[in-house]
LODOTI-725154 format. One line per field, with one value per residue (C-alpha): residue number from 0; x, y, z. Coordinates in steps of 0.2 Angstrom, whole numbers, padded with zeros to 4 digits. Layout:
num <- NUM	...
c1 <- X	...
c2 <- Y	...
c3 <- Z	...
This chain:
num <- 0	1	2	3	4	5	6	7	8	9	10	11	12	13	14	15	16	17	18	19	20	21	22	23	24	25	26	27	28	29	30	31	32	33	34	35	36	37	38	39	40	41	42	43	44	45	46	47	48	49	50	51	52	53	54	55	56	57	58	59	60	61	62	63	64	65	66	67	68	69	70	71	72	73	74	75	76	77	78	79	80	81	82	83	84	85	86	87	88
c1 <- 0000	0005	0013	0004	-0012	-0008	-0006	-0023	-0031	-0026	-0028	-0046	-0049	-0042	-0056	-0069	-0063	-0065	-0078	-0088	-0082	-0091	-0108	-0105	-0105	-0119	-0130	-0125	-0131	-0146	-0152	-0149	-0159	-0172	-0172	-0172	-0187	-0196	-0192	-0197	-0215	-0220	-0216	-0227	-0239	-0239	-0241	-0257	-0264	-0262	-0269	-0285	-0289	-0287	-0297	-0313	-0310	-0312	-0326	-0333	-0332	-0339	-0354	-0358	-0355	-0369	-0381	-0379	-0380	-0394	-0403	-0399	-0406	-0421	-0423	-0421	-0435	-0447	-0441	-0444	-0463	-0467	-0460	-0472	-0486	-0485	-0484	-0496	-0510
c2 <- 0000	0019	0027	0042	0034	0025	0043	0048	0037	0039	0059	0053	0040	0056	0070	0055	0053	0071	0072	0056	0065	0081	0073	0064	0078	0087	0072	0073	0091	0089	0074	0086	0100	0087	0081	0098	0105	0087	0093	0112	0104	0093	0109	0120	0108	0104	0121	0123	0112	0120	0135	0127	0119	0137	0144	0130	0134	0151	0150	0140	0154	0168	0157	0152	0171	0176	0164	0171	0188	0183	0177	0190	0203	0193	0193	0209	0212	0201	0209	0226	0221	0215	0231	0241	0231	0231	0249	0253	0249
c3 <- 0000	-0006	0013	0008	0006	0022	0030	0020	0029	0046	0045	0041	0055	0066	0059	0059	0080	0083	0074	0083	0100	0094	0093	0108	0116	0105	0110	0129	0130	0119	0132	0147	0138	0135	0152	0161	0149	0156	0171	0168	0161	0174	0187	0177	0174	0195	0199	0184	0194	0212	0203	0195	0212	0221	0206	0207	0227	0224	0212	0226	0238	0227	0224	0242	0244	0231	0240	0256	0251	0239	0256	0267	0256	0254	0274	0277	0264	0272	0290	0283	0275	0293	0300	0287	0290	0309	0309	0297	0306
């Protein structure tokens, strides 16, 4: 075999190394990003959770609120048509 050729080829095996190593660690980055945005996801999904349940607890409250309110105002209607009529007469 040609030396030159021989060297040809072993400049080549080198660059094709280096180049193996590069996307090596390309791919070990890309698998951290990958891992970390996993990570980043299931956090914000956790805490859209947390805030949907404080949101329907909320919705809760404002309801109950409404009621109430909705009752009291109708008692003191019916306290004040009792005051009228007992005083009318």
């Amino acid at each position: 075999m040609n030396v030159g050729l021989l060297v040809y080829f072993m400049v080549y095996e080198r660059l094709l190394h280096v180049q193996v190593k590069r996307l090596e660690v390309l791919l070990t980055k890309c698998k951290e990003t990958i891992k970390a945005n996993k990570e980043w996801t299931q956090q914000l999904v956790s805490d859209k959770e947390t805030i949907q349940k404080q949101l329907e607890l909320k919705i809760q409250e404002h309801d109950l609120l409404r009621v109430c309110s909705m009752q009291c105002v109708y008692c003191v209607m019916l306290n004040f048509f009792a005051f009228c009529r007992a005083h009318s007469t």
